[in-house]
C-alpha positions in Angstrom: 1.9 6.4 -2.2 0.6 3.0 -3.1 2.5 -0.5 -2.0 1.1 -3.6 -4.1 1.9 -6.2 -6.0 3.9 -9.4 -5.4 3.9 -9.1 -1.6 5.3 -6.2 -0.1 5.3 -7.9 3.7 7.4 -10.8 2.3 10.6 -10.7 4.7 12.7 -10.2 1.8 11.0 -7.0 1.2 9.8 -5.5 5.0 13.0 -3.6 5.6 12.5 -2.0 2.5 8.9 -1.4 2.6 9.1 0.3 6.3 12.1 2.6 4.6 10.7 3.8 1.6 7.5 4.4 3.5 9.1 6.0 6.4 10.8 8.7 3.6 7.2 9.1 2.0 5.5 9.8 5.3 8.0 12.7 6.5 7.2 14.2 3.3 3.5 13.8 4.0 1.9 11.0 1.5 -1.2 9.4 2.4 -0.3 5.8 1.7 -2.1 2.8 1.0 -0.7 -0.8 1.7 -2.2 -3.8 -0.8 -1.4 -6.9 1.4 -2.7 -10.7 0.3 -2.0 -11.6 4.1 -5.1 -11.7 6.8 -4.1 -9.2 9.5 -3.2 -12.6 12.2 -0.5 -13.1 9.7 0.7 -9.4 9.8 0.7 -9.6 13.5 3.5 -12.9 13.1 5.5 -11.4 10.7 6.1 -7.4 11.7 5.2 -4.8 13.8 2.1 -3.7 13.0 2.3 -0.8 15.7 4.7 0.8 13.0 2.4 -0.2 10.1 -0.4 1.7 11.6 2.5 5.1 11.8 3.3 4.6 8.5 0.1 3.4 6.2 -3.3 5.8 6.5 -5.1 2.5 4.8 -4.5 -1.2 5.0 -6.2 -3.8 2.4 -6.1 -7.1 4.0 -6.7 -11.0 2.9 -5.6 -13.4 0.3 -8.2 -13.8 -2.9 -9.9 -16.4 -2.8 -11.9 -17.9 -6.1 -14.8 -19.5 -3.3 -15.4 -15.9 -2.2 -15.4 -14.0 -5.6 -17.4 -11.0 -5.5 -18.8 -11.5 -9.4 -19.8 -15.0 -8.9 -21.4 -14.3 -5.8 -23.2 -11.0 -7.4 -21.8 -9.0 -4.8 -21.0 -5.1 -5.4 -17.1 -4.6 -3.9 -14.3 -2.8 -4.9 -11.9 -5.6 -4.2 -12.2 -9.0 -5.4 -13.3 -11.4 -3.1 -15.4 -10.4 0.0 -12.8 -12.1 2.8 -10.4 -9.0 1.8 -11.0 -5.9 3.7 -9.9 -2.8 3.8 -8.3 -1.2 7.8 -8.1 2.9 8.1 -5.5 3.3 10.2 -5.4 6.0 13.6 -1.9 6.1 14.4 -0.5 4.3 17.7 -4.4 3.7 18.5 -4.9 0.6 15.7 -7.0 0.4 13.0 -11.0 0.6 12.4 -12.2 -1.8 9.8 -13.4 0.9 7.2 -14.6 -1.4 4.3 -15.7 -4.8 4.3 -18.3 -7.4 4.3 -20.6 -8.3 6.7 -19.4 -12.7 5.7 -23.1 -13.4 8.2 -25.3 -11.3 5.7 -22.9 -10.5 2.6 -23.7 -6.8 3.2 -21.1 -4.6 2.0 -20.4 -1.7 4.7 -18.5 0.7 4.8 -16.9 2.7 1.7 -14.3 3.2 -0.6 -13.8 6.9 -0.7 -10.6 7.3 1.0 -9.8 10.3 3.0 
């Protein structure tokens, strides 16, 4: 199950979010959260302790036209290279799975999901 568009961590939508994803994990969906907040935000705003129960993958960070991937000639999947992508592990946290190195603009990493 994918989660995007608009902003499905806005408070109006969390309670709903964590329900709907609670259903889809007892029925054993991977599922993938689309997120324009950084994960310091997350942290304020819910308990990402649940988030990492319910979502396999987390895409992190606002776009951000000074950081666009095209303009900067920079081969990512998502469009601007502050937005990464967190594989979840449970209660243990996260792992950042794909990103970009912002010292070297090195893409590491990669986006074949498990």
């Amino acid at each position: 199950a994918v989660y995007y568009g608009g902003e499905p961590t806005m408070e109006e939508n969390l309670d709903d979010l964590i329900e709907i994803a609670g259903e889809a994990a007892l029925m054993g969906y991977k599922q993938f959260l689309f997120t324009g907040r950084t994960y310091e935000e997350l942290i304020n705003i819910c308990d990402v302790d649940e988030l990492y129960q319910l979502f396999d993958y987390i895409k992190v960070g606002p776009y951000l036209d000074t950081c666009n991937t095209r303009v900067l000639n920079i081969p990512y999947f998502f469009g601007s290279i502050n937005q990464s992508l967190l594989r979840t592990n449970g209660e243990d946290g996260y792992e950042i799975f794909y990103g970009v190195d912002r010292a070297t603009n090195e893409v590491f990493g990669r986006m074949i999901l498990e």
